[in-house]
N, C-alpha and C positions, 0 to 999 in steps of 0.2 A: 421447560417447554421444548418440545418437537425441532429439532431446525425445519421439518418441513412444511411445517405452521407458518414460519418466514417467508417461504420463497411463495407460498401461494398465489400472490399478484400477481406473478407469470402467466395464470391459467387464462383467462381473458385475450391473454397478447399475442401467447400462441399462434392461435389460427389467424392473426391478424400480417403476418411476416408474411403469407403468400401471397395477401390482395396488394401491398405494401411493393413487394420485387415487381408482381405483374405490372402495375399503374408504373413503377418508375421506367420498366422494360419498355412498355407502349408506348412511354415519352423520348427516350432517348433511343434506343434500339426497338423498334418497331415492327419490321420486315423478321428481325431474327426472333423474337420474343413468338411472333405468330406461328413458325417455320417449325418451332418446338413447341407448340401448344401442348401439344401430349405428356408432356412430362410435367405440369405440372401439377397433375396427379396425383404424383407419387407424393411430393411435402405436401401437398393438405391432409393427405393418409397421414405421413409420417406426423406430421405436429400436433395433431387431431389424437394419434397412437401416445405421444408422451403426454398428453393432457388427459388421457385416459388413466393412462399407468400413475401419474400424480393423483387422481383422484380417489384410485384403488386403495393407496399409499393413507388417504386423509381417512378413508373410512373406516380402513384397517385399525388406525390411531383411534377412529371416534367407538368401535365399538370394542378397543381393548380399554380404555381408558373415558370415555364418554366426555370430550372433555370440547369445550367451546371457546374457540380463538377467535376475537377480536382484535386490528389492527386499523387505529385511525391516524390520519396526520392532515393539519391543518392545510387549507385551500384558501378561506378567505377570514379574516378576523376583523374586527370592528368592534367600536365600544359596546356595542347592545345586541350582536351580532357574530354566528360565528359559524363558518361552514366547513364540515372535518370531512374527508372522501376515507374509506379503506375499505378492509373485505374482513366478512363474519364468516365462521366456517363451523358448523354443528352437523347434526344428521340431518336433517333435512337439507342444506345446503350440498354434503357429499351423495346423497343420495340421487338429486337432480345434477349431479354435475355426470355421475355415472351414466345416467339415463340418455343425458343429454351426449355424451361423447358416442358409446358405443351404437346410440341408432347414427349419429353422427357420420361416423367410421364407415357403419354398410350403405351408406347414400350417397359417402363419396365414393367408393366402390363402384357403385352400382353407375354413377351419373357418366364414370368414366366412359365407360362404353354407350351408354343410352342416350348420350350425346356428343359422342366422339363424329359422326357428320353434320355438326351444326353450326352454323360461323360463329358463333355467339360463346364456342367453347371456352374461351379464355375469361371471358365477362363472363359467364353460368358461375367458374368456379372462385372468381373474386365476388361473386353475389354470398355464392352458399359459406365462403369462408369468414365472410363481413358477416355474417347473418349469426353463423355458431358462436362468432367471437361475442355478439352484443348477446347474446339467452348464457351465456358463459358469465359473462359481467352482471350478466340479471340475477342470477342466483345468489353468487357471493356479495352481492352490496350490504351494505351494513346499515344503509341509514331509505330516508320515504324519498329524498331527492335523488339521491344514486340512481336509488330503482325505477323514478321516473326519467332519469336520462335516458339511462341503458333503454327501457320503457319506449321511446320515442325512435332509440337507435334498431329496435326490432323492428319499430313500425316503418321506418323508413327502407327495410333491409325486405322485406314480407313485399312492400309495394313494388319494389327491382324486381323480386323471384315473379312475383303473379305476374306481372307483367313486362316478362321477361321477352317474349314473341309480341315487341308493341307493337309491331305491323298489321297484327290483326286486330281490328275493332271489339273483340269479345275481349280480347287477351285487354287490350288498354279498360276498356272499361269494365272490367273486373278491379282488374289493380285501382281503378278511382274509386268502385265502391266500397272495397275493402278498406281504403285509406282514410275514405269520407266516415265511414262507419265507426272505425276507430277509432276516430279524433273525436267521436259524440263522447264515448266513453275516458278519453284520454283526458278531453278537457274537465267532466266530472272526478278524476282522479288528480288532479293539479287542484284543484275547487278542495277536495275533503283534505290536502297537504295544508294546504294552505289554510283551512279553517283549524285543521290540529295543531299546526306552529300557534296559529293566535290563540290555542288555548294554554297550551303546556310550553309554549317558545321552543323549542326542540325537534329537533328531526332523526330521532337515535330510539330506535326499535325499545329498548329500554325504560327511557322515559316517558316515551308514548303510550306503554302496559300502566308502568306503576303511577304514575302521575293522573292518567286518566281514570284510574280505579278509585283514586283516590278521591281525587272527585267526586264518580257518580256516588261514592257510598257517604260521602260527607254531604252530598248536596251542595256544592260547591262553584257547578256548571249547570247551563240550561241542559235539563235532558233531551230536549225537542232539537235544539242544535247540533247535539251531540249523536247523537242520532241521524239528522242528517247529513254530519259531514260523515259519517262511518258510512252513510249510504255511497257518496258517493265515491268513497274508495271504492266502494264494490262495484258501482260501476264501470270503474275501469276492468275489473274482469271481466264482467259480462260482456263488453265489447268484443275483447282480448280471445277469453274464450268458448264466442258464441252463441250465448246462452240468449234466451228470448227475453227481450222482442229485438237484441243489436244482433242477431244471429243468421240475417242475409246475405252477409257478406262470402260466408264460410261457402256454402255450393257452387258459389262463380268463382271463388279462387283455383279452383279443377282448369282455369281455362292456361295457368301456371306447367311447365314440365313437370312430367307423373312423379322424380325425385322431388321436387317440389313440394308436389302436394305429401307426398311418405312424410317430408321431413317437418312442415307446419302443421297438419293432422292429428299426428302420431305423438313427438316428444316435445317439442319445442315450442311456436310462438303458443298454440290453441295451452299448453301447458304453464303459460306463463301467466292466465288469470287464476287456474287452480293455483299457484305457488304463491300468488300476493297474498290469496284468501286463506292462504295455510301460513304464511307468514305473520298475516297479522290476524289471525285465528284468536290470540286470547285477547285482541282488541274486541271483533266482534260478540266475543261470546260475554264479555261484562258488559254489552251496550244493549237496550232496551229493543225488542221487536226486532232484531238485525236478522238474528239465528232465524226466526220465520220467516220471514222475507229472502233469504237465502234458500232455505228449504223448499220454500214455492216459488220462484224461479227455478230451481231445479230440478222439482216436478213436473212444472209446465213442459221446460226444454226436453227430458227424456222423452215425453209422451208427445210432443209436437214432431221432434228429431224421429221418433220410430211411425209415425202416420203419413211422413211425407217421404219415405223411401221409401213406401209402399210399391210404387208404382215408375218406380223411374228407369227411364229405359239405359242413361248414360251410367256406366259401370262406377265411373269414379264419385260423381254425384251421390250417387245411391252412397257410397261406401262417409260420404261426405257427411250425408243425413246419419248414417250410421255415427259417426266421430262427435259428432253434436249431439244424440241421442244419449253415448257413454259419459260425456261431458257433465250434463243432467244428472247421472245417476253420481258422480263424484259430488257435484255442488252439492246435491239432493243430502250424500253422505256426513259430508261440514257442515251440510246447516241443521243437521239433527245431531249433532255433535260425535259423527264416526271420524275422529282423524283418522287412524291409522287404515281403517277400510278404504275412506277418502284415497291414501296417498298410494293405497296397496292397488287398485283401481288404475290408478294414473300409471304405475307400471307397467302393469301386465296389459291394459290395455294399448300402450305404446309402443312395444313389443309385436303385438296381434296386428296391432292397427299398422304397423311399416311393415308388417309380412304382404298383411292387405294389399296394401298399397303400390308395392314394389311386385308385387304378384299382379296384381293387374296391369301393371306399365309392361311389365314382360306379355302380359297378353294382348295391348294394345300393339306391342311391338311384333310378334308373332303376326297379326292379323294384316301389317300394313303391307304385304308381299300382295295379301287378296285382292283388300279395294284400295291399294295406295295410299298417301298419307292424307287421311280427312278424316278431322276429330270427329266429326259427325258420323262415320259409319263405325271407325275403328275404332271405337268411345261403345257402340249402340250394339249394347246386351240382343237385341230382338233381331240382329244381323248373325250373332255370333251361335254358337251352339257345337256340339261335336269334338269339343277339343281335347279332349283327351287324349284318344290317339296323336294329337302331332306335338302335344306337349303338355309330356308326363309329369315332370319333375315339378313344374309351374303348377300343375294340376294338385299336385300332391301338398303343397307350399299353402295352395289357397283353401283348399278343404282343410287343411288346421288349421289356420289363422279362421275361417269361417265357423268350423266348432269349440275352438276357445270362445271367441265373440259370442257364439248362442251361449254359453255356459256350461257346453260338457265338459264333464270330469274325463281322465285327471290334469285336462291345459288349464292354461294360466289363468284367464281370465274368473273361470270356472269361481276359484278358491275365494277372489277379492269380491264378484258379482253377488255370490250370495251371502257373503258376512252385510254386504250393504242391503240385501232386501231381510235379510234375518232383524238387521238394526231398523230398517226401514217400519217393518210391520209391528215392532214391538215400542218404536214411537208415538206412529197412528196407526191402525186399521184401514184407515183412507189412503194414507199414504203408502201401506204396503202392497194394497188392492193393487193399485194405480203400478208399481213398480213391479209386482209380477204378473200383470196384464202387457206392461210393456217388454217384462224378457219373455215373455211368449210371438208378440210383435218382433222382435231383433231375432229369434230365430227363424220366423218365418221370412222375413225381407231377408237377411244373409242368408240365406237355403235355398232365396230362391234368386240371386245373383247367382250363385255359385251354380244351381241345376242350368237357369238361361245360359250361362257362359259354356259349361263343360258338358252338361246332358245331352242325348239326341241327335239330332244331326247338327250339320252346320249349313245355316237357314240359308244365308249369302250366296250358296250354290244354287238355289232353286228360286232367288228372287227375279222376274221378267224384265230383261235390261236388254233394247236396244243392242242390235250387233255391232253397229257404230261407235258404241262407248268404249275403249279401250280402257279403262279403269279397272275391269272384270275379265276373268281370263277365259268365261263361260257366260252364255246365256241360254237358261233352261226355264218353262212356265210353269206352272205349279202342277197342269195335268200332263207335264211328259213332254211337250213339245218343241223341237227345238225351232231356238230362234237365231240362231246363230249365222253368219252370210258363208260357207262354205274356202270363199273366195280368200276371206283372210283365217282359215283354220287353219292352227299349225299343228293339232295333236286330236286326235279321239280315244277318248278312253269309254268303256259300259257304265252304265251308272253305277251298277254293283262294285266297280272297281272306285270311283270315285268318292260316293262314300256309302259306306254299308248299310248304316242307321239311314234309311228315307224313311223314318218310320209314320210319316203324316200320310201317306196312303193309305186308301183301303190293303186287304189283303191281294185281293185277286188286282188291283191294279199296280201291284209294287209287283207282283208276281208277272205281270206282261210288261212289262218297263226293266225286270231283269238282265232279258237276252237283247234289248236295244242297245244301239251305239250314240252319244251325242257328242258333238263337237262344242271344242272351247276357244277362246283365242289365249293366245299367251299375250304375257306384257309386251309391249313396245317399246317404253321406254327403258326396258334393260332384262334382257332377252337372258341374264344369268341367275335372276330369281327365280325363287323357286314360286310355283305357283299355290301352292301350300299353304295353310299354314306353318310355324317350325320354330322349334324349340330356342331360347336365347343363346348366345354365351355362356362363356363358363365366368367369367367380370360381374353379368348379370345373375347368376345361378349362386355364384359363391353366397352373396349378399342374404338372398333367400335361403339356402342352410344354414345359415347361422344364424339368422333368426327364428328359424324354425327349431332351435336349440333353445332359444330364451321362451318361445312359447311352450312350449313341453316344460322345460323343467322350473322357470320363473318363479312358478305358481310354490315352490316347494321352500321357499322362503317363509310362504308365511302360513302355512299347514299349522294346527293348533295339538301337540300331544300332550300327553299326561306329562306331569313333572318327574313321573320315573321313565318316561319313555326316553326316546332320541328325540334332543328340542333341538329341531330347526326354524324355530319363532324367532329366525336374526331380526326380521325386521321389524317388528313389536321394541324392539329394543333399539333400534335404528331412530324411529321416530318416535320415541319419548322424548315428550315436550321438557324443556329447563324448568326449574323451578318458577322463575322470571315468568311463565306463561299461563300461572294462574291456571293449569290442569292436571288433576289429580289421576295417574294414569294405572289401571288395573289389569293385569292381566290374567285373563279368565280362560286355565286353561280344561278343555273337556275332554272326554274319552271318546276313543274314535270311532266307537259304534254308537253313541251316541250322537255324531258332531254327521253320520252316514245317515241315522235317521232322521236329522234334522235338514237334511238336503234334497229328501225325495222329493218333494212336492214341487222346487226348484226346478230340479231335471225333468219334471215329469212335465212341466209345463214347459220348457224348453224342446222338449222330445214331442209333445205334442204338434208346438208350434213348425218343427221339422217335418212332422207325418203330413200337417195340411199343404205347407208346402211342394211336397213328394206328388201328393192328388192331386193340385193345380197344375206345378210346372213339370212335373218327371215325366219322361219319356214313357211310361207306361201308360198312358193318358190316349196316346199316340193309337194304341191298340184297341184299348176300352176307353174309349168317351163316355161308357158311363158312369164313371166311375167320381166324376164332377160330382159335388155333391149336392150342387143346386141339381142334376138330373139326377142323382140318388133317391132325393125325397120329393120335389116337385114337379110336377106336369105342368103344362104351360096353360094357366087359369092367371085369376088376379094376385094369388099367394106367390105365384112366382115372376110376375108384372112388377109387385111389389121387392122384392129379392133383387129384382134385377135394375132396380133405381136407386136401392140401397149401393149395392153392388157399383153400379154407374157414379153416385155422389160421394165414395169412398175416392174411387180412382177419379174423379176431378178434384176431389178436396186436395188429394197428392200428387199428380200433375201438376196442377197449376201453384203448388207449394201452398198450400193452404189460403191462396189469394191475399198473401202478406204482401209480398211485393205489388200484387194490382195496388191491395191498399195503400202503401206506400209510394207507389207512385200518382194516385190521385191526388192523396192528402200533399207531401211535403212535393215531389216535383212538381204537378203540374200546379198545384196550390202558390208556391212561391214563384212558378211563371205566372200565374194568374196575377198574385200581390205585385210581382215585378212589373206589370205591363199599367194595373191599375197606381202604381207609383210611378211611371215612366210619364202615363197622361196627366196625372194631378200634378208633376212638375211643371211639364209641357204648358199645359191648358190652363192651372191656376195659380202655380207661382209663378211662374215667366209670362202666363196669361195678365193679370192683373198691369203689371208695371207697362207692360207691349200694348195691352189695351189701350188705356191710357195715353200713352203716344199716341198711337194711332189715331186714337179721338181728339185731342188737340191738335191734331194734324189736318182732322178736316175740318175743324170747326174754326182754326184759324186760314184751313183754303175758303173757306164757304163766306167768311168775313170777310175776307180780303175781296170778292168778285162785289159784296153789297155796296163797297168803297165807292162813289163813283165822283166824288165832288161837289154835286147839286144839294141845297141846301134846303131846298122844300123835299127832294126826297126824304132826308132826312127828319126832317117834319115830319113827311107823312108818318113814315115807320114809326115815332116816337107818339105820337096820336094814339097809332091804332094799339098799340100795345095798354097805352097809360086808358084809353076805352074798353080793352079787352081787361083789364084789372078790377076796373072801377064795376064792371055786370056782374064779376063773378064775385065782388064782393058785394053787391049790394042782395044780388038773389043766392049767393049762398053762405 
C-alpha cells in the first residue's frame, strides 16, 4: 500500500491550523493578531495549496492503480455496540477532494482582497477555513455517522458565512432560514441512520450495500420501511442541496459575501447533498420507488430553479436560481441512473458556477464607486448596463462562465449537460421534454443577466435622483434634463462623453442631447474615487483566469472517442463504482461525428433560447422596438391583451418566487403563531382557568356565607323553610 494512503487524515486538519492560531491569537495577543490581519492570507492559501497537491497525489494513485483505502480505528466499544471513525479514499472521494480544494484555493484568493476593508477580515477567514476543513472531512468519512457529524459541522459553518454581516436584519435572517431549513432535512437524515443501524446494526458503507441487498432479495425486511428510511437519507440532501420543496433557503443565502456565495453555490456545501446521494448510490438504487422519487424531485427542481430566475432583477439571486436549477438536472441524472453524467455535471458546473459568481462580486465591486455600498442597487441588474467598456476582463470572465452554463460547445458544461438530456430523453420522453425545455430556459435567463449587466448603456446614469442625494455622482431625467444644483458641481462632462450607448432615445432626440453639457456631483465621501465604474485587482482577476482555464478545458476530461482514437475518458474511469456497489459500468464509446450529430438539437435549442434573449434585452431593441415580438406579430386587440397577462403572470409567478415562500409563510409561520397564540389561551383560560375558577368561586361563595351568618335563630329558620318549600313544589309539580 501507498505510504500516502497513511497520512491522508491530515487532509481535513489542514485548513483547520489557521482558525486554531487566529482564535488562540485574539485570546492572548489581540491588538497584534489584528495589526497583521493581512497575512493571514497567505497560510490558508498555503495549506489549502498542500491539501490540494495531496489530493492530486491520491488520484494520481486511484487512476494508475484504482485502488480503495480504508482506515478505521475504534472511538467507542461496548458489548453490543461499537463506533470506529476513519477515512475511505476511492475516486469519488479524490475527485471531490480536488474539486473542493482548487475552487477553494481561488476564493481565498479572491476574498483576500474583496474583503481586505472589512473589520470582520480576520473572522471571514477563520469562517471560510472552518468551513473547507468540515466539506474536507465530509468527503473522506467512511462510515453514515462521520458524515452526519462532519454533516452538522458544515451546517454550522454555512450559518457563520450567510450571516456573516449579522448587523443587517436580511443578512441575520437569511442565516436563520438556511439553518432552520437545514435541520428539517438534517433531522430526516439522523431518522433514516438510525432506522438502518436498527436494521443491519452497522454504520460502515459496506455493510449497509451488502446486508441491505440481501434483505430486499431474501424478503427478510419490511420493504415499506425500508424504503422509508432510504427516503429519508435523501432528505437530507434535498435540504443540503436545495432541491424542492427545502429549496428556499438557497436565494437568501446571497445576503452572505459574494466569496461566500462562489464558495457554497458552486463546490461545496450545495455539493454536499449530490455527494451523499452518490455515495450511497447503490443503496438507493436496490431500494424500491427511491430512483423515482429522486428523478422527480429533480425534475421539479430544474424546471422550478429555471422559471424563477426568469425575472429577477438581483444579479446573484438570479445566478442562485440558476445553481438550484443545475442541481435538478444532477439529482434528475442519479435518479435515472446517470452516475457518471451526474458527477461530470457537478464538475464542470462548479467550475462555471464560481467563475459566475466571483465574476459578479467583481461587478458588484466595480459598481460601488457609482452608488456606494448598498446591496440593493449594487446587487440590481436594471441599475447596471454599459459595462463593458470599464470592465473588460470581468466582462470577458462572465460571457464564458454564461455560455458554458447555456451549453455551448466546446466549454465545460456543454459536454456533461448534454450526456444528462441525451440520458434524460432516452429514459422518458416526458422527462427529456421537460429537460430540454429547461436548457432553453437557462440560456435564455443567463443571456439575459449577462446582456442587463454588460449590454447598452449604463441605466444608473439616467435614473432622476434628487441633487441632494450625494450617493450619485450625477443627476440626469430620462428626457435630457438636468437636475443637478449647479452649486455643488464639481465637473461637467457632454453626455456623449459620458457614455456613448444612450441608446434609449429616439434618433433625433440622442442627436440634440449630443452637443449638451450636464453636470454631476462627485462623491463626498472620498473625493479620490473614481466616479466610474472600474475594473478589480489583479488578487480579484487572478482568481477569474483560472477559472476561466477549468471552464474551457474541464469539459475535455470527459469527451467520448473511439477506442483507436486519443482516450481522454479519465473520468469514466475515475468514477467507476467498486464492485461493493452493485453497478455494472459500461463504457460506450462513439465516433465523433456521430456523438456532433447527436448534439444539434441541444445547441440548437440553447442558441435559440440565446437569440430570444438578444430581442428582449440586447441593446438593439434600443433602436428597433419593433423588433419585440409581441409587436412583430400582434397589434393591440384581445390576442394581444391576452399575451400580455400571459406575459404579466409569467413575471409574477418569478418575482414573487413562485409564491412558495407566501405559502410558506401562511401555512408554517403564521400557522404555528396562530397554534401558538391558540395554545398560549387554552393554557391560560382552561388549564390554569379551571383550578383559578374554582378558587375563585369558593372564594365568594364562602364571602357571601359568611355575610348570611348573622346569629338570629329564626333567620335561620326562615331560610331553612323556604328552601325545604321551594323543594317540596318542584317536586311535587315536576
Amino acid at each position: 500500500m501507498e505510504l500516502i494512503y497513511q497520512y491522508a487524515w491530515i487532509i481535513p486538519f489542514l485548513s483547520l491550523i489557521v482558525p486554531i492560531i487566529i482564535g488562540i491569537g485574539l485570546l492572548l495577543i489581540s491588538t497584534a493578531t489584528k495589526n497583521t490581519r493581512r497575512i493571514w492570507a497567505f497560510p490558508s492559501i498555503f495549506f489549502l495549496i498542500i491539501t490540494l497537491i495531496f489530493s492530486l497525489n491520491l488520484s494520481i494513485q486511484q487512476i494508475n492503480g484504482n485502488l480503495i483505502y480504508q482506515y478505521l480505528w475504534s472511538w467507542t466499544i461496548n458489548k453490543d455496540f461499537s463506533l470506529e471513525f476513519g477515512y475511505l479514499i476511492d475516486p469519488l472521494t479524490s475527485i471531490m477532494l480536488i474539486l473542493i480544494t482548487t475552487v477553494g484555493i481561488t476564493v481565498l484568493i479572491y476574498s483576500d482582497n474583496y474583503m481586505s476593508h472589512d473589520q470582520g477580515y480576520l473572522r471571514f477567514f477563520a469562517y471560510l477555513n472552518f468551513f473547507n476543513a468540515s466539506m474536507l472531512g465530509l468527503v473522506t468519512s467512511s462510515n453514515l455517522i462521520q458524515i452526519y457529524v462532519f454533516w452538522e459541522i458544515v451546517g454550522i459553518s454555512s450559518y457563520l458565512l450567510i450571516g456573516f454581516w449579522f448587523t443587517r436584519p436580511l443578512a441575520a435572517n437569511a442565516c436563520q432560514k438556511a439553518f432552520i431549513t437545514n435541520r428539517i432535512g438534517d433531522f430526516g437524515l439522523l431518522l433514516g441512520i438510525l432506522g438502518f443501524y436498527w436494521i443491519i446494526g452497522s454504520f460502515e458503507f459496506r455493510d449497509l450495500f451488502e446486508i441491505t441487498n440481501n434483505f430486499i432479495q431474501k424478503n427478510e425486511v419490511n420493504s415499506l420501511f425500508t424504503t422509508l428510511c432510504t427516503f429519508l437519507l435523501f432528505l437530507g440532501a434535498i435540504a443540503k442541496s436545495a432541491q424542492f420543496p427545502l429549496h428556499i433557503w438557497l436565494p437568501d443565502a446571497m445576503e452572505g459575501p459574494t466569496p461566500i456565495s462562489a464558495l457554497i453555490h458552486a463546490a461545496t456545501m450545495v455539493a454536499a447533498g449530490v455527494f451523499l446521494v452518490a455515495r450511497l448510490f447503490p443503496l438507493f438504487l436496490i431500494t424500491p420507488y427511491i430512483m423515482d422519487i429522486i428523478s422527480s424531485i429533480g425534475l421539479i427542481t430544474l424546471f422550478l430553479g429555471a422559471t424563477l430566475a426568469l425575472a429577477q432583477k438581483d444579479i446573484k439571486r438570479s445566478l442562485a436560481y440558476s445553481t438550484m436549477s443545475q442541481l435538478g438536472y444532477i439529482i434528475l441524472a442519479l435518479g435515472i441512473g446517470s452516475f457518471r453524467a451526474a458527477l461530470f455535471h457537478l464538475i464542470t458546473h462548479a467550475y462555471s458556477k464560481a467563475l459566475l459568481f466571483l465574476g459578479s462580486g467583481s461587478i458588484i465591486h466595480s459598481m460601488e464607486p457609482v452608488v456606494g455600498y448598498s446591496p440593493d442597487k449594487n446587487q440590481n441588474m436594471v441599475l447596471m448596463g454599459g459595462l463593458t467598456n470599464y470592465i473588460p476582463i470581468t466582462k470577458t470572465a462572465f460571457l464564458l462562465g454564461t455560455l458554458s452554463l447555456c451549453g455551448i460547445p466546446p466549454l465545460a458544461c456543454f459536454w456533461s449537460k448534454d450526456e444528462i438530456l441525451s440520458n434524460s430523453w432516452l429514459h422518458s420522453p416526458i422527462y427529456g421534454i421537460i429537460a430540454y425545455f429547461t436548457a432553453g430556459l437557462t440560456a435564455f435567463y443567463m443571456f439575459r443577466v449577462y446582456l442587463l449587466t454588460f449590454d447598452g448603456y449604463l441605466r444608473i446614469h439616467f435614473q432622476a435622483y434628487s441633487s441632494t442625494k450625494t450617493n450619485f455622482f450625477y443627476s440626469i431625467s430620462l428626457w435630457g434634463k438636468s437636475t443637478c444644483n449647479k452649486s455643488n458641481t464639481n465637473r461637467s462632462l457632454p453626455l456623449s462623453k459620458i457614455n456613448k450607448k444612450v441608446s434609449f432615445f429616439s434618433k433625433e432626440k440622442k442627436n440634440s442631447l449630443r452637443n449638451k453639457t450636464y453636470c454631476f456631483n462627485i462623491f463626498e465621501a472620498n473625493k479620490y474615487t473614481s466616479v466610474f465604474p472600474h475594473e478589480s485587482d489583479n488578487t480579484m482577476l487572478l482568481p477569474l483566469l483560472l477559472l476561466i482555464l477549468f471552464t474551457v478545458f474541464i469539459g475535455l476530461i470527459g469527451i467520448n472517442f473511439d477506442g483507436r482514437g486519443l482516450d481522454l475518458d479519465l473520468l469514466s474511469r475515475w468514477l467507476t463504482l467498486s464492485k461493493n456497489s452493485f453497478i455494472e459500468s459500461s463504457n460506450q464509446y462513439v465516433i465523433f461525428y456521430e456523438f456532433l450529430q447527436n448534439v444539434i438539437f441541444s445547441v440548437s435549442i440553447a442558441t435559440f433560447g440565446l437569440c430570444i434573449a438578444f430581442i428582449f434585452y440586447g441593446s438593439i431593441n434600443s433602436f428597433f422596438p419593433n423588433l419585440f415580438l409581441i409587436n412583430l406579430f400582434l397589434k393591440k386587440g384581445v390576442k394581444r391583451d391576452f399575451l400580455d397577462q400571459i406575459q404579466n403572470a409569467i413575471y409574477n409567478w418569478s418575482y414573487n418566487r413562485g409564491y412558495i415562500d407566501i405559502l410558506y409563510t401562511n401555512i408554517f409561520t403564521l400557522g404555528i403563531r396562530r397554534l401558538s397564540k391558540f395554545t398560549e389561551f387554552f393554557d391560560k383560560h382552561i388549564i390554569d382557568g379551571i383550578p383559578n375558577g374554582i378558587g375563585v368561586t369558593s372564594f365568594f361563595i364562602g364571602e357571601g356565607v359568611r355575610f348570611l351568618g348573622n346569629g338570629r335563630v329564626s333567620f335561620y329558620l326562615f331560610f331553612y323553610l323556604s328552601f325545604v318549600s321551594l323543594f317540596l313544589l318542584i317536586f311535587l309539580f315536576f
